[in-house]
C-alpha positions as CSV (number, residue, x, y, z in Angstrom):
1,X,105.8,-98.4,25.5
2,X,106.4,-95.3,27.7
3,X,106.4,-92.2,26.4
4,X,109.9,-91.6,27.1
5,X,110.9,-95.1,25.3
6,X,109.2,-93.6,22.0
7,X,111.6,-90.5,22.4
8,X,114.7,-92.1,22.8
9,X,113.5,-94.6,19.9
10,X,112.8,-91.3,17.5
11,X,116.2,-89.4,18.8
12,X,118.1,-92.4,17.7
13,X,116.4,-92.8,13.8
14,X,117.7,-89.5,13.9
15,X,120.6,-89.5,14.3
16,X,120.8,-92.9,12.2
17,X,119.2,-91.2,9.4
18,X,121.9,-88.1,9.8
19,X,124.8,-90.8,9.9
20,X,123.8,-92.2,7.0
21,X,123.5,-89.2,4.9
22,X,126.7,-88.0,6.0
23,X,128.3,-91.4,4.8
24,X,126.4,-90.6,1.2
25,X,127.6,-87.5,1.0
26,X,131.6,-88.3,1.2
27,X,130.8,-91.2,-1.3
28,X,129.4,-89.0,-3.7
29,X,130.8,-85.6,-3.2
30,X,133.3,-85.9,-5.8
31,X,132.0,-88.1,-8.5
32,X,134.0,-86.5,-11.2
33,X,137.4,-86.2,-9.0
34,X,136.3,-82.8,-7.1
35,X,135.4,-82.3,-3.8
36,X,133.4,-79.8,-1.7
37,X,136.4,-79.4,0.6
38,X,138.6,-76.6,-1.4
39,X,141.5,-74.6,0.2
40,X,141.3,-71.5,-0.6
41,X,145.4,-70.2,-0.8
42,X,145.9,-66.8,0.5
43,X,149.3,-64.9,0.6
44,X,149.3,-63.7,4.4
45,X,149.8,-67.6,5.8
46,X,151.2,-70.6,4.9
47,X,148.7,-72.9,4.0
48,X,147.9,-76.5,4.8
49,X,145.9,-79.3,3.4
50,X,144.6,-82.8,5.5
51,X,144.8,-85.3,2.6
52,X,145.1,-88.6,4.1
53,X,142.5,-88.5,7.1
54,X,143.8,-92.3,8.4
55,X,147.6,-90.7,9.6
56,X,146.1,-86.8,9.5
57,X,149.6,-86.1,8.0
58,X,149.2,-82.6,6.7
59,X,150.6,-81.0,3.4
60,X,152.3,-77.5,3.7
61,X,152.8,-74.9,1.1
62,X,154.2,-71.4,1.4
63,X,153.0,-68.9,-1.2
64,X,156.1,-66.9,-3.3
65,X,155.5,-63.9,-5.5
66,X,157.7,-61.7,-7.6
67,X,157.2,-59.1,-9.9
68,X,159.7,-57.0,-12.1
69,X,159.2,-54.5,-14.8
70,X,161.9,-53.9,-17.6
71,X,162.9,-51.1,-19.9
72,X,164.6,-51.6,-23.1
73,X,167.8,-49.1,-23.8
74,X,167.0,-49.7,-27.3
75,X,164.1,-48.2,-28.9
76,X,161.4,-49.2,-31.6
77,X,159.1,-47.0,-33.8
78,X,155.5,-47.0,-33.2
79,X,154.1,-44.7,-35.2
80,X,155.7,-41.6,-35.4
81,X,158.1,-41.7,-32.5
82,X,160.6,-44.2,-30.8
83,X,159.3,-46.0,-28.0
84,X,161.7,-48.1,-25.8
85,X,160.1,-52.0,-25.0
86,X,158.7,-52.7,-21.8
87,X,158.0,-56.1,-20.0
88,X,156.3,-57.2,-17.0
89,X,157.4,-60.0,-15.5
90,X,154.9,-61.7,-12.9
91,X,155.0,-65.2,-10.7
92,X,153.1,-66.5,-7.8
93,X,153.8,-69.9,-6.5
94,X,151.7,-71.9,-3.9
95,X,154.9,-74.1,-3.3
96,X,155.5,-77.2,-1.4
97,X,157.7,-77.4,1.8
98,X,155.6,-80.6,3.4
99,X,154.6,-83.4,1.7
100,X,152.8,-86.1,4.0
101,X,155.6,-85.7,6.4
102,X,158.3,-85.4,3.9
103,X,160.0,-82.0,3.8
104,X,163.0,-83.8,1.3
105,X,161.0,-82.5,-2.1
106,X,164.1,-81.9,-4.0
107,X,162.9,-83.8,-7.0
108,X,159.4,-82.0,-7.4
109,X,160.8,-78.9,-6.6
110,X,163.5,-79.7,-9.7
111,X,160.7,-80.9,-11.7
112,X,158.4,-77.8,-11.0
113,X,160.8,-75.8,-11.7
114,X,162.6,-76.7,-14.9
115,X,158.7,-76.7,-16.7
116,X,159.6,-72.1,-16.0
117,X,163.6,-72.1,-16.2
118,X,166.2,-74.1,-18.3
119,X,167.9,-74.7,-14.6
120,X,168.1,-78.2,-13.6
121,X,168.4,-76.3,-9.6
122,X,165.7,-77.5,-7.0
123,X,166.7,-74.3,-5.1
124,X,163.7,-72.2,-5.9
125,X,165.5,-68.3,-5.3
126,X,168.1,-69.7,-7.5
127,X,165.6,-70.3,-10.1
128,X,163.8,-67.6,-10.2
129,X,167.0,-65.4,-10.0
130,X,167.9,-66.8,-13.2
131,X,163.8,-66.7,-14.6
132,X,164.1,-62.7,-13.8
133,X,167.6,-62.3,-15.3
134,X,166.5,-61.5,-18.6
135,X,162.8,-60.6,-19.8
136,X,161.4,-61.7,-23.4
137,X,160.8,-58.7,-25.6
138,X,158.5,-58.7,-28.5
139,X,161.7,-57.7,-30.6
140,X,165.2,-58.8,-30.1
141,X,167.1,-56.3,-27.4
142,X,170.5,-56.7,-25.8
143,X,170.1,-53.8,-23.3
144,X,167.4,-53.5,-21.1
145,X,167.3,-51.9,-17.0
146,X,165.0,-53.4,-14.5
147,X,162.8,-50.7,-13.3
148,X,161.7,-52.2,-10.2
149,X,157.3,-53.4,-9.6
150,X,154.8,-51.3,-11.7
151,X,151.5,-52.7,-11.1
152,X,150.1,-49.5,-13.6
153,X,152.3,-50.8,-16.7
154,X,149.7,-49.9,-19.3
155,X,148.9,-52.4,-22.7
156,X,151.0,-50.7,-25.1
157,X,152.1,-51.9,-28.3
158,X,155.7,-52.1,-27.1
159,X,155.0,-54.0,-24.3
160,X,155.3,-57.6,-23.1
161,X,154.6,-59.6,-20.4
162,X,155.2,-63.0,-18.6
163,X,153.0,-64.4,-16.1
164,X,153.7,-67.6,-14.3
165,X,151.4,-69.9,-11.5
166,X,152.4,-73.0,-9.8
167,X,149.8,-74.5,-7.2
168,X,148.7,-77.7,-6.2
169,X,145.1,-78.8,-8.0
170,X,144.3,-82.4,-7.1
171,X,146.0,-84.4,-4.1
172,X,144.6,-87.7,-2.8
173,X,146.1,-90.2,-0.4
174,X,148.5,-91.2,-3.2
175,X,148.7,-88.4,-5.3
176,X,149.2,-85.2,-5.8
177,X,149.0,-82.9,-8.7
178,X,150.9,-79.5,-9.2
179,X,149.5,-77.2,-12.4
180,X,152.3,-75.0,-13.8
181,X,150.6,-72.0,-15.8
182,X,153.0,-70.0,-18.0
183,X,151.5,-66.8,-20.3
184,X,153.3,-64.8,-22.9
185,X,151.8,-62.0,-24.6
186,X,154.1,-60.3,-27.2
187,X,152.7,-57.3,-28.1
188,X,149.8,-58.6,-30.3
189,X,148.9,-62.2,-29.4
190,X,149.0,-64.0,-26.1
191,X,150.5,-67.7,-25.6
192,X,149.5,-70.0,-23.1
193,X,150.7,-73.2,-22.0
194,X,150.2,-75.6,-19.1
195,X,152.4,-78.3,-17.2
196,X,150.9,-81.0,-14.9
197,X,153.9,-82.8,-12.6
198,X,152.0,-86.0,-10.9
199,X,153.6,-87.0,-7.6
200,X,153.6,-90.1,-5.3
201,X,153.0,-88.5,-2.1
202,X,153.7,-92.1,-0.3
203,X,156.9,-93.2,-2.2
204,X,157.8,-89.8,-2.7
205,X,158.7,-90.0,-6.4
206,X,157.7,-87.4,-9.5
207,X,155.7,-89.6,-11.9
208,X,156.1,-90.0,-15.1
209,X,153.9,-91.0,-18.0
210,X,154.9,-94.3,-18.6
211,X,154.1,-95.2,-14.7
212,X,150.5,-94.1,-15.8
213,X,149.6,-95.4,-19.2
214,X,150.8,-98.8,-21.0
215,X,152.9,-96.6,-24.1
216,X,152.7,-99.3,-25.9
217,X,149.1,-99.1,-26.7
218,X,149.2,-95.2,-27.0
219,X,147.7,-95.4,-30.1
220,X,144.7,-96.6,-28.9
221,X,144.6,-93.8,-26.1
222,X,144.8,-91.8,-28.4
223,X,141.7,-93.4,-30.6
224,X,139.3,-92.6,-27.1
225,X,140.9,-88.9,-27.8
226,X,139.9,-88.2,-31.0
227,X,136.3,-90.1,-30.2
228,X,135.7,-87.9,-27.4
229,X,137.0,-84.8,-29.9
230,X,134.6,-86.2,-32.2
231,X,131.8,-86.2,-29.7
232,X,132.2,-82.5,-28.8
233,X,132.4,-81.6,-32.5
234,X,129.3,-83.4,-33.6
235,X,127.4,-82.1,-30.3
236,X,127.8,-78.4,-31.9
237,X,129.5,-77.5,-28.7
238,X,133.1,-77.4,-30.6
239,X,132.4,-77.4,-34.4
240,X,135.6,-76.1,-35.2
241,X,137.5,-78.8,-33.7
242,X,139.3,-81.5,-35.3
243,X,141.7,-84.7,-34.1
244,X,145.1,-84.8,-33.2
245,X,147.5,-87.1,-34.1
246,X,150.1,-86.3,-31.7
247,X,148.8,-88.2,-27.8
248,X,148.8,-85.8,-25.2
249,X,151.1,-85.2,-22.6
250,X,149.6,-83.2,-20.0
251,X,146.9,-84.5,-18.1
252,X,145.1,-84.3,-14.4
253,X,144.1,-87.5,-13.1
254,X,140.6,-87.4,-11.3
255,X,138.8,-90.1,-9.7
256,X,136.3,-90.9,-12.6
257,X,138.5,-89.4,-15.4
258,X,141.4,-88.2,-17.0
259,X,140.9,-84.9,-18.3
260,X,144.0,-84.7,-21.3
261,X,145.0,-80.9,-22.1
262,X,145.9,-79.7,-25.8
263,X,148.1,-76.7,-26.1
264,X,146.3,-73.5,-28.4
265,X,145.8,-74.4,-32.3
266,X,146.5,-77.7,-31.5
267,X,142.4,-78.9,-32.5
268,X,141.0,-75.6,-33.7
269,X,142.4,-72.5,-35.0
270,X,144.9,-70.6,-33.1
271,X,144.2,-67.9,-30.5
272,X,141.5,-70.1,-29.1
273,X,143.0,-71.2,-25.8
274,X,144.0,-74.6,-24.6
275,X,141.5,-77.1,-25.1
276,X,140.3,-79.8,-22.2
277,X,139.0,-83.5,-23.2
278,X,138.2,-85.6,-20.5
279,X,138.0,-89.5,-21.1
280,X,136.6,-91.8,-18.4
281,X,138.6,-93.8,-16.3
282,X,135.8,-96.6,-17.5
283,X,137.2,-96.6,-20.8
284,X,140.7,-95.8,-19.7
285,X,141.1,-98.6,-17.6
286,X,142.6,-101.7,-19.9
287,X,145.9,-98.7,-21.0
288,X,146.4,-98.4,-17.1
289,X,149.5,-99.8,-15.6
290,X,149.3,-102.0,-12.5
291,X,150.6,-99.1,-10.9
292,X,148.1,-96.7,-11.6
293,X,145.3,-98.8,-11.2
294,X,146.4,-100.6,-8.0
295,X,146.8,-97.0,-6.6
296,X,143.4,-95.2,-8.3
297,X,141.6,-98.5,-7.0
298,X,143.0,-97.8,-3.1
299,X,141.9,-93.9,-3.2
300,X,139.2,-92.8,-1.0
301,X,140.1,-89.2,-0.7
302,X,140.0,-86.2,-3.3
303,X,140.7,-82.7,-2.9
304,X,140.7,-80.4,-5.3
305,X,142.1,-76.8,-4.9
306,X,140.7,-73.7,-6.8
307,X,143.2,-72.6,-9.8
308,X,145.0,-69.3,-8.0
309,X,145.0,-66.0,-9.6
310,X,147.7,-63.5,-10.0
């Protein structure tokens, strides 16, 4: 064997050796339905995401922000003088123009935006007209003035504040998964809540529960709940949880799990946040619908996005 035979011979094992661990890598770069590849959104472009690599059909969002500060005409005592109310009223939404081709997102956009405003409009300026209309105070008010953006409105007793996020979070070749964040803080304590709206980025179709999970065995869904509550609380981790009775609505489906989300005071004492409990998709499986499974089973592609900030 020559010497430049050997060489060709090692130059190939390399790049055998480098194939291979490439392959690994996607395989087992998102074992527990997250990826290395994140998008990070920023607000000076519109931003894309390559989720299904066999048609390279690209998902495009534009990023929307408003923020209005209020002043009540009517006043409140704190302390020794009368203070009118303020609120700050905040949103920023990584929104959806594109879906895998599809620019016709009327229902998601509906769906997004009814989980903010009581509008049943998929016309998001329309919405958020009606979302800025009228602020919640931490006391009843009929007269109030918008004051315009003030990014220095400092915590005062008499203020409020709103804070809404909608972004993408998950999106496979099938799916994709839009996280609505709404905060309230009233003065004195702060509320938080959060919406997931699955979508069938092929059919093009907002998905409900009952496309997900067999409801009629809910009560055993909910058994795997209250295990994995159990779990956390004999681990130490959570010692001041307890089960729920009620099966959880809000979920993000990931390739290895479902991780279910419970509203604040819902397992442990108020004022301690909302509360994450993620179930395997092992254990999951048998309260799958053919649906769900037929499409989990044919996903090869995760991406998941970083939760945006305000």
């Amino acid at each position: 064997m020559t010497k430049r035979t050997l060489l060709i011979i090692i130059g190939l094992l390399v790049l055998l050796d480098s194939a291979a661990f490439f392959v690994y890598l996607i395989g087992n770069s998102n074992s527990d339905g997250k990826s290395p590849i994140e998008n990070v959104f920023r607000d000076s472009v519109a931003c894309v995401a390559d989720t299904i690599p066999d048609t390279l059909t690209q998902d495009k969002f534009d990023t929307i922000t408003r923020s209005e500060s209020f002043l009540s005409l009517d006043k409140m005592k704190v302390g020794n003088e009368f203070k009118s109310m303020k609120c700050m009223m905040k949103i920023k939404l990584i929104w959806p123009v594109a879906v895998n081709n599809n620019n016709d997102l009327s229902s998601l956009h509906r769906e997004l935006l009814s989980r903010i405003t009581s509008t049943s409009s998929d016309d998001v300026k329309e919405a958020l007209d009606q979302l800025f209309e009228k602020p919640e105070f931490a006391h009843e008010s009929t007269r109030f003035v918008a004051t315009g953006d003030d990014s220095d409105f400092a915590p005062e007793i008499n203020k409020t504040m709103q804070q809404y996020r909608i972004f993408p979070y998950i999106s496979t070749n099938y799916l994709l998964e839009m996280v609505v964040l709404a905060e309230k803080h009233n003065g004195s304590s702060l509320s938080r809540y959060m919406n997931i709206v699955h979508y069938d980025r092929v059919h093009h179709n907002v998905i409900s529960i009952d496309k997900i999970f067999d409801l009629s065995k809910s009560d055993d869904i909910l058994a795997l709940v209250n295990q994995r509550i159990e779990a956390e609380k004999m681990s130490g981790t959570h010692d001041n949880w307890h089960e729920t009775n009620i099966l959880p609505t809000e979920f993000l489906l990931g390739r290895k799990s479902v991780v279910f989300y419970l509203p604040d005071g819902a397992i442990a004492p108020g004022g301690t946040g909302l509360h994450e409990i993620s179930v395997s998709n092992e254990d999951l499986e048998p309260y799958f619908t053919s649906y769900y499974s037929e499409l989990l089973a044919n996903d090869t592609n995760f991406v998941t996005y970083d939760f945006i900030t305000l």
